[in-house]
C-alpha positions in Angstrom: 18.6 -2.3 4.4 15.8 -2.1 1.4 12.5 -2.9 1.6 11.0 -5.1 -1.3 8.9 -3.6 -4.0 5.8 -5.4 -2.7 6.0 -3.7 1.0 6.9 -0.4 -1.3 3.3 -0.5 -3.3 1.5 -1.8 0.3 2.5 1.4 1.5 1.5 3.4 -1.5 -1.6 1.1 -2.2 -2.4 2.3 1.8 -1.8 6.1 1.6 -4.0 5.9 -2.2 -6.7 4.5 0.3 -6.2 6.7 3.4 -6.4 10.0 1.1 -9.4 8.7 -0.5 -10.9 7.4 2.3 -14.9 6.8 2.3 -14.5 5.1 -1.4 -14.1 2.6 -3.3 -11.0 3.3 -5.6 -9.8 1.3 -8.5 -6.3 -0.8 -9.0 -5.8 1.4 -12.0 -6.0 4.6 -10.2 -3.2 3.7 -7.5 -1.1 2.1 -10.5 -1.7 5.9 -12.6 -0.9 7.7 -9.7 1.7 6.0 -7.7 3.4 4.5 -10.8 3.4 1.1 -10.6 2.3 -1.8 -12.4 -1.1 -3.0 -12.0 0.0 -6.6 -12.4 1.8 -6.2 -9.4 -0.2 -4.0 -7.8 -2.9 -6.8 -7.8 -1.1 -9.3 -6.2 -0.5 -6.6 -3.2 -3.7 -5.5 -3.0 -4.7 -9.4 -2.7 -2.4 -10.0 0.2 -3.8 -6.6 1.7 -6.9 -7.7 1.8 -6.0 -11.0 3.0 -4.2 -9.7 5.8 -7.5 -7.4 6.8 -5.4 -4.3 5.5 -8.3 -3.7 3.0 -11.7 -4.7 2.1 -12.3 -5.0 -1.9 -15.9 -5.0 -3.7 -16.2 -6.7 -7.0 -18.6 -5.0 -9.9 -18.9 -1.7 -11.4 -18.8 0.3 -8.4 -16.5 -1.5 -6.9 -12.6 -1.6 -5.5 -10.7 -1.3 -2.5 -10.6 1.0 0.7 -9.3 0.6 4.2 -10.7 -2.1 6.2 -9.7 -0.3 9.3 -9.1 2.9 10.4 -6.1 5.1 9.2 -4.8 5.0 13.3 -4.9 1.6 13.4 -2.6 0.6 10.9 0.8 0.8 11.6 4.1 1.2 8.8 5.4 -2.0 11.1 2.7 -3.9 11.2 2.4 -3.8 7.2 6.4 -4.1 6.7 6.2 -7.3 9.2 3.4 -8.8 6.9 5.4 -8.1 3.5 8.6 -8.9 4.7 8.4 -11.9 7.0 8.9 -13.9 3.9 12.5 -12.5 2.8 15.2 -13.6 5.4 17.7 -10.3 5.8 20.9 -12.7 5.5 21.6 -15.8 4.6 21.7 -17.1 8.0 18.4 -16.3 8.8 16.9 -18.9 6.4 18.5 -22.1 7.7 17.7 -24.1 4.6 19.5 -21.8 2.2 22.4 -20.9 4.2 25.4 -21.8 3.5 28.1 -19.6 6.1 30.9 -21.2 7.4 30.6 -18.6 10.5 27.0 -19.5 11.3 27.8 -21.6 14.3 29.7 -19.1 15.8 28.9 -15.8 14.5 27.9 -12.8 16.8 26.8 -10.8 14.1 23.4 -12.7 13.6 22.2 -11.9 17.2 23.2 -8.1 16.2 21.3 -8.5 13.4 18.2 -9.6 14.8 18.1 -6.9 17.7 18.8 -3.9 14.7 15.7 -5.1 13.1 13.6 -5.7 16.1 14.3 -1.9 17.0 13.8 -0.8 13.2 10.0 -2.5 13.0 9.7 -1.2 17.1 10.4 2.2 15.3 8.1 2.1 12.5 5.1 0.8 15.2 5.4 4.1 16.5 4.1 5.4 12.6 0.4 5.4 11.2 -0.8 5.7 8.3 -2.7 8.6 9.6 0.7 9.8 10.3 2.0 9.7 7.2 -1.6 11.5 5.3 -2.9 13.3 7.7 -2.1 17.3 7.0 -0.1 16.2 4.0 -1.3 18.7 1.5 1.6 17.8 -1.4 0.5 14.1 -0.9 -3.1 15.1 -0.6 -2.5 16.9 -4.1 -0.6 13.5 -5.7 -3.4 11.2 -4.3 -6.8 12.5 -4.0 -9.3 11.6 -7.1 -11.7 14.5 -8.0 -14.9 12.3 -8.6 -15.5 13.2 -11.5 -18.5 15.5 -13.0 -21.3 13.5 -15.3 -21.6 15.2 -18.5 -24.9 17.1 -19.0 -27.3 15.6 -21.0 -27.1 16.9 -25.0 -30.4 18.8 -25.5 -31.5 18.8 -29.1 -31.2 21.1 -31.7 -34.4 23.1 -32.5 -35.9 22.3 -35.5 -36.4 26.4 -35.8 -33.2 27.4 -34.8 -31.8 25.6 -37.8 -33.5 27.8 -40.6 
C-alpha cells in the first residue's frame, strides 16, 4: 500500500501547522521546508481547509493554521478524506473495473477488512502524537519570527570631518 502524494503533503502541511501553532504561516514556508511544490501544495491546503482541517486568512498577514486542535485531528481521519477518492483495486471502482474474478472473488472482501483495520489503526494517531515532544521535527518545522531590522540612524555631519 502507498499513500498518494496529496495525503503525503496533508500530513506535512498539518505537522508545518501543529509545530507553528498560534500563527498564520505561509504556503511557501511548508513548500521550503517540507520540500514540496507550492502548486501542489495549494490545492492541498484548499481541500484542508474545505474539509475544516485548516482555517486560511487572505492579505499580508495572512495564511493558514489549524482550525482545530492538534488532539482532535486524527492521521485517519485526514487519510480517509485524501484517499476516499482513489479505489485500492480495480474492483473497488465498479465503473473502471474490468476483472473476470470480480463476481466471485474472495479477495475483495479481504481487502476491504485490511484497510478498515489500517485507517482503525491510524484513528488511534494525532497529530499531537506525531509533534508533540518531537524535538528533531520541532528543529525541521518551527519558523524563528524573524527579527525587524533596526532603524539606520544617520551619519553625523561631525563625525564625517
Amino acid at each position: 500500500m502507498r499513500l498518494t502524494i496529496r495525503t503525503n503533503l496533508a500530513m506535512r502541511a498539518l505537522m508545518f501547522c501543529a509545530v507553528n501553532e498560534g500563527r498564520y504561516v505561509r504556503k511557501h514556508e511548508i513548500a521550503s521546508a517540507c520540500n514540496a511544490s507550492e502548486n501542489h501544495l495549494a490545492q492541498v491546503v484548499n481541500t484542508l481547509a474545505q474539509l475544516g482541517f485548516v482555517d486560511t486568512q487572505r492579505g499580508r498577514a495572512g495564511g493558514l493554521r489549524l482550525a482545530r486542535t492538534m488532539d482532535t485531528i486524527t492521521v485517519g481521519q485526514v487519510c480517509r478524506a485524501f484517499e476516499t477518492g482513489v479505489p485500492f483495486t480495480e474492483c473497488f471502482d465498479p465503473e473502471v473495473n474490468t476483472c473476470p474474478l470480480a463476481a466471485c472473488c474472495r479477495l475483495r472482501k479481504g481487502l476491504v477488512d485490511a484497510l478498515e483495520a489500517f485507517y482503525s489503526s491510524l484513528d488511534r494517531l494525532s497529530l499531537a502524537d506525531l509533534v508533540e515532544d518531537n524535538v528533531p521535527l520541532e528543529h525541521l518545522l518551527f519558523l524563528v519570527t524573524p527579527r525587524r531590522a533596526p532603524a539606520c540612524t544617520p551619519v553625523l555631519a561631525a563625525q564625517t570631518h
